[in-house]
N, C-alpha and C positions, 0 to 999 in steps of 0.2 A: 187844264180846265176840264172839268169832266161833263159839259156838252159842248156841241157843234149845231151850228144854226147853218144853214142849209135856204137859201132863198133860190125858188125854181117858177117855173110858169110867167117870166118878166114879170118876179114879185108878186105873182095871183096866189101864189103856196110855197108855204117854208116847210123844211124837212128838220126835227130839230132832236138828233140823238144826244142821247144821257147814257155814260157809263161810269161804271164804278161805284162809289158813293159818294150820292150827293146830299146836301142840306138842306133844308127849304129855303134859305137865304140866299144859295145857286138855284135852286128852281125858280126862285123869284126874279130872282137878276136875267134868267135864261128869257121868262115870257115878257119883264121889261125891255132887254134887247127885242125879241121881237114884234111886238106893239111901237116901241119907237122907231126901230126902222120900215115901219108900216105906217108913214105920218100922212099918205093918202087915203087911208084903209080898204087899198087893194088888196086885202087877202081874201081870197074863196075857201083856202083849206089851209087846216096844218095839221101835219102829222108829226109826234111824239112818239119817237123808236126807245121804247126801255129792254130792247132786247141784253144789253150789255151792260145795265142796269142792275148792282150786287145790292146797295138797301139808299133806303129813302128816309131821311129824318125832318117830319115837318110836323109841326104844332100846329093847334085847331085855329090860334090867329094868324097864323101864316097861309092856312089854308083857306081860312075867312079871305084874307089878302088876294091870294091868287084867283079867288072864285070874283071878286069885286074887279080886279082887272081884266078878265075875260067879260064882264057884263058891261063895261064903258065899253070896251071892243066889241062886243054883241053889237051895240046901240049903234056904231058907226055902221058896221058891216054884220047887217041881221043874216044873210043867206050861209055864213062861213058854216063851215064844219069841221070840228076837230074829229082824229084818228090816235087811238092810241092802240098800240104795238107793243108787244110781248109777249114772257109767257102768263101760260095761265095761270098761273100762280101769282106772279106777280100784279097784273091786270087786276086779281082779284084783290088784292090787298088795295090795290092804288083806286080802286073802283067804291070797294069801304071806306075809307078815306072821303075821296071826293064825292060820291052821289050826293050826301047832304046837303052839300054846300052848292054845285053842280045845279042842281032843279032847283034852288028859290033862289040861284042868282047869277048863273053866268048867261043863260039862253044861246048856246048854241047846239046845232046836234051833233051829235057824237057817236063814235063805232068800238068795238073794242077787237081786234086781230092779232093772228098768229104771226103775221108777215109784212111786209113794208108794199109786198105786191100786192095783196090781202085789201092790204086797205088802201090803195092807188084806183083797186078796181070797184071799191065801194065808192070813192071820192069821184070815180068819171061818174055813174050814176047818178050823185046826189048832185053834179053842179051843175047840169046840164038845165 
C-alpha cells in the first residue's frame, strides 16, 4: 500500500505518509480512510508526509473530488488544519495542483514544510 495512516493525539491528529507512486484513486481512498475513521470529527490536525513520495498521478476531477471531501470535513470540524510535508520541489508541484481547488472549496488552513517536526511545531501553535 503506498500510504500509512497514522491516528495520534486519542484521534485529535492523523499522521498519514505516502510513498512511492501513488494515483489519485489511492490518495482518494487514503483521505476516505481517514474522514471515516473520524466519524466523531475529532480531528484538530493532519499532517501529509510526501517526503518519500516519487510521483503523483491525479486528474482535475479527482482533484475536484478530494478538495469536496475536505470541505464536508471543514463543515464538521472548521478549526482543523492540514500540514503538508516534503520537499520543495515536490510541495510545489502538489501546491499547483491543489491551490485552485484548495481556496474555493476545502476551508481549511494549511502549511507547507521541510519536516514532519517543522510542521508538529506549526500545528501546536495553530490549535491552541
Amino acid at each position: 500500500m503506498p500510504y500509512e495512516i497514522q491516528f495520534e493525539e486519542f484521534g485529535r491528529g492523523v499522521l498519514v505518509t505516502l510513498a512511492g507512486a501513488i494515483s489519485g484513486e489511492e490518495l482518494i481512498e487514503a483521505n476516505e480512510a481517514v474522514y471515516s475513521q473520524d466519524g466523531e470529527g475529532r480531528l484538530r490536525y493532519q499532517i501529509w508526509d510526501h517526503t518519500a513520495l516519487e510521483s503523483l498521478e491525479l486528474s482535475e476531477s479527482q482533484l475536484r473530488f478530494l478538495s469536496m471531501q475536505d470541505r464536508e470535513a471543514a463543515a464538521k470540524s472548521p478549526d482543523q488544519v492540514v500540514a503538508l510535508v516534503g520537499s520543495r520541489k515536490m510541495l510545489k508541484e502538489i501546491e499547483k495542483i491543489y491551490s485552485v481547488f484548495s481556496e474555493a472549496w476545502s476551508g481549511f488552513e494549511s502549511g507547507r514544510f521541510g519536516s514532519v517536526a517543522d510542521a508538529r511545531r506549526w500545528i501546536v501553535k495553530m490549535i491552541r
